[in-house]
C-alpha positions as CSV (number, residue, x, y, z in Angstrom):
1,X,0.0,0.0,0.0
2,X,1.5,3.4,-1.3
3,X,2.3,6.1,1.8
4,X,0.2,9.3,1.3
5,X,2.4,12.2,1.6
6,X,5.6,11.0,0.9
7,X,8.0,11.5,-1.6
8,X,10.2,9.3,-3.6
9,X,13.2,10.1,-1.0
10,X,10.8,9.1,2.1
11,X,10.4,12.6,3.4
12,X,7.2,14.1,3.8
13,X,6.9,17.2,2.0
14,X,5.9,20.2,3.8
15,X,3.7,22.9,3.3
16,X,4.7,26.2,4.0
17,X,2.0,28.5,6.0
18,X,0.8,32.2,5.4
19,X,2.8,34.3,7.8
20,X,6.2,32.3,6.6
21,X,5.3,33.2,3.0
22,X,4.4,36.9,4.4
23,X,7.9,37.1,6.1
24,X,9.9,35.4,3.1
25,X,8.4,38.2,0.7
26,X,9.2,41.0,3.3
27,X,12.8,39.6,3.5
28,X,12.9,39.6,-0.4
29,X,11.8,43.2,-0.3
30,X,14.1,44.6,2.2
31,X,17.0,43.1,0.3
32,X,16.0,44.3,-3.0
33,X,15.7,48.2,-1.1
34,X,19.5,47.3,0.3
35,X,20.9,46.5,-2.9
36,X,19.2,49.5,-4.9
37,X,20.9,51.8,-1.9
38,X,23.9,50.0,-2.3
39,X,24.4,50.5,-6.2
40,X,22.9,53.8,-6.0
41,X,25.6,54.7,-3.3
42,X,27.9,53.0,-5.6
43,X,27.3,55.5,-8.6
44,X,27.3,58.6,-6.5
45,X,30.5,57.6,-5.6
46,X,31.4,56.7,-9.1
47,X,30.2,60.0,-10.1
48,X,32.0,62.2,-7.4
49,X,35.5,60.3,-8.0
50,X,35.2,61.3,-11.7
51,X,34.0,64.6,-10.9
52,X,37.4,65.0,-8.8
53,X,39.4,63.8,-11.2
54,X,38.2,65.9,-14.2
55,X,38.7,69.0,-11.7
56,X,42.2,68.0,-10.9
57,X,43.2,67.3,-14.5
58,X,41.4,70.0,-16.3
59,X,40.5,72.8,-13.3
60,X,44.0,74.4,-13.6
61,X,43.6,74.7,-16.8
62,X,43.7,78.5,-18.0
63,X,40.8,78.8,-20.1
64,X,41.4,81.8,-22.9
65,X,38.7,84.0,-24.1
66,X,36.8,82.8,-26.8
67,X,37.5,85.0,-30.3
68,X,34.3,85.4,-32.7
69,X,34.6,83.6,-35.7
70,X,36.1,84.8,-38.6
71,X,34.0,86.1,-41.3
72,X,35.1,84.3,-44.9
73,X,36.2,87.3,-47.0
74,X,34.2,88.3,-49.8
75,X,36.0,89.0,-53.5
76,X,34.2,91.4,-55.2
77,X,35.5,91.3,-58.9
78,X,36.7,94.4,-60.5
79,X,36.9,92.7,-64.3
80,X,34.5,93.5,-66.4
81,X,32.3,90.3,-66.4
82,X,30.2,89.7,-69.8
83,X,27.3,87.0,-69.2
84,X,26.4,85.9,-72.8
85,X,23.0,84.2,-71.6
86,X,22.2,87.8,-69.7
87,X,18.7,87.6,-71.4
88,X,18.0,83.8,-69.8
89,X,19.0,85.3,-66.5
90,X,17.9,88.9,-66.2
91,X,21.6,90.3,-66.7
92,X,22.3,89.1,-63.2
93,X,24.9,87.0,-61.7
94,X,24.5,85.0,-58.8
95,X,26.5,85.8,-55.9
96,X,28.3,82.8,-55.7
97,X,29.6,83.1,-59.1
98,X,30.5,86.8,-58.3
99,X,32.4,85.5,-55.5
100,X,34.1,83.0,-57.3
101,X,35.1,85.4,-59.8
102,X,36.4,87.9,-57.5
103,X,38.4,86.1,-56.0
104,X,39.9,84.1,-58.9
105,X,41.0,87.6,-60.1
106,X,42.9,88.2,-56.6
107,X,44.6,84.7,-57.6
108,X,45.3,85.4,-60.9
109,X,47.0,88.7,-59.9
110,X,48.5,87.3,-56.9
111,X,50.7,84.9,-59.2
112,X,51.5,87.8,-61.6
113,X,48.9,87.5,-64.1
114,X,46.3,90.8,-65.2
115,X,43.1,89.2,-65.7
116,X,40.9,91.8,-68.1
117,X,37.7,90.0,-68.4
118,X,35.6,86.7,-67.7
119,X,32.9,85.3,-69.6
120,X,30.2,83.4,-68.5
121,X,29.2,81.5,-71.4
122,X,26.0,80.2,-73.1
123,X,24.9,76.8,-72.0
124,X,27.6,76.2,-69.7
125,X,26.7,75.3,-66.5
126,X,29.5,76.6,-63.7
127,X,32.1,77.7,-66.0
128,X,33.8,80.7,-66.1
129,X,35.8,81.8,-69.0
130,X,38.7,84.4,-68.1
131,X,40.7,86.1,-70.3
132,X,44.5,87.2,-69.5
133,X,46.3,90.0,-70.5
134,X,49.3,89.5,-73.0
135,X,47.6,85.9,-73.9
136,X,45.4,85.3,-76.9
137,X,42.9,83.2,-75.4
138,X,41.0,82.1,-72.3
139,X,41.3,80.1,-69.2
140,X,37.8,77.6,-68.9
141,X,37.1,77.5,-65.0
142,X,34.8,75.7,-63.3
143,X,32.9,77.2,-59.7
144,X,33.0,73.9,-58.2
145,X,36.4,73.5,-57.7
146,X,38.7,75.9,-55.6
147,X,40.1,79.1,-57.4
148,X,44.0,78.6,-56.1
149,X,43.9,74.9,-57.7
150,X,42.4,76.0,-61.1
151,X,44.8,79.4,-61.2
152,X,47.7,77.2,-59.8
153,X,46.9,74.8,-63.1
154,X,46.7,77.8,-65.1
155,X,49.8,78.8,-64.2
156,X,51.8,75.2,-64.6
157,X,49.8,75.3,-68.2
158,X,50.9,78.8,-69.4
159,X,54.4,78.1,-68.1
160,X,54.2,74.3,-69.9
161,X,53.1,76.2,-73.1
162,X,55.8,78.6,-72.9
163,X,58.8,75.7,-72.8
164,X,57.1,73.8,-75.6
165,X,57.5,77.2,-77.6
166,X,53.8,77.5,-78.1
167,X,52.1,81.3,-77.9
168,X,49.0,81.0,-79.6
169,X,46.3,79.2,-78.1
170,X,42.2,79.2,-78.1
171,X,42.0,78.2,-74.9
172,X,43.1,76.3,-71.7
173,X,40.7,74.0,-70.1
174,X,41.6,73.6,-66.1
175,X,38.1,72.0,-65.5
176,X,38.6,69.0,-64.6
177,X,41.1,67.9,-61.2
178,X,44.7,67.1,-62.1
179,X,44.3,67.6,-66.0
180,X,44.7,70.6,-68.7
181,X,44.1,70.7,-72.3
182,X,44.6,73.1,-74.9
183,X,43.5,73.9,-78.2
């Protein structure tokens, strides 16, 4: 005849009561309140030992005044610029390209070059044609990339030319990055 109430081991299982489950869960709660003080207290001290190191390291540090920005200087061109497609665009230039000429004109004369006039030509989008003093044709330039490259290319191109015997030209493309061509 089986036992009632036992287990396979031959002890009886027992059966915990209502005020020893009450006073397990209030156990569990007080610990789980002691640990989030504990790891709370942990961070604040965390905290506070970094906050005294970043003081020590960095708080005798001379902080110097802040400067405003510099503004980017504007190059208003003094050329005379002729815009062939004046009657697609109103006869007026956009400022970037006014910019761009401007200050290709303070590159050109910077290297010892007198630029006399640019061209913005019909159906070319971005391009800038410039024409040199003492040189038959033009320079092509292009707004997206930076005037002291393009002039710079001008410059190794005329000079190039000049070697190879070569004064009479159409023109001098610098358009495109690390190449020149000229006709």
């Amino acid at each position: 005849m089986p036992q009632v109430g036992r287990t396979i081991g031959e002890k009886r299982e027992r059966l915990e009561t209502k005020n020893e489950r009450a006073a397990a869960r209030k156990k569990d709660k007080q610990k789980n309140a002691r640990r989030i003080i504990f790891v709370t207290l942990g961070f604040i001290a965390l905290a506070a030992v970094l906050i005294y190191l970043g003081v020590s390291l960095f708080g005798n540090v001379e902080s110097e005044p802040l400067e405003p920005a510099t503004t980017a200087t504007v190059y208003e061109p003094t050329i005379e610029i002729l815009d062939e497609e004046a009657s697609a665009t109103g006869g007026k230039i956009t400022t970037r390209m006014r910019n761009y000429i401007g200050q290709a004109e303070a590159d050109f004369r910077e290297l010892g070059y007198t630029p006399v006039k640019a061209v913005i030509p019909t159906g070319a989008v971005r391009e800038v044609d410039f024409y040199l003093e003492n040189y038959p044709g033009f320079i092509k330039l292009i707004i997206d990339r930076g005037t002291a490259v393009s002039v710079e290319d001008t410059d190794r191109m005329l000079r190039y030319l000049a070697t190879q015997g070569i004064v009479d030209f159409q023109y001098i493309d610098v358009r495109l990055d690390g190449k020149a061509y000229w006709r």
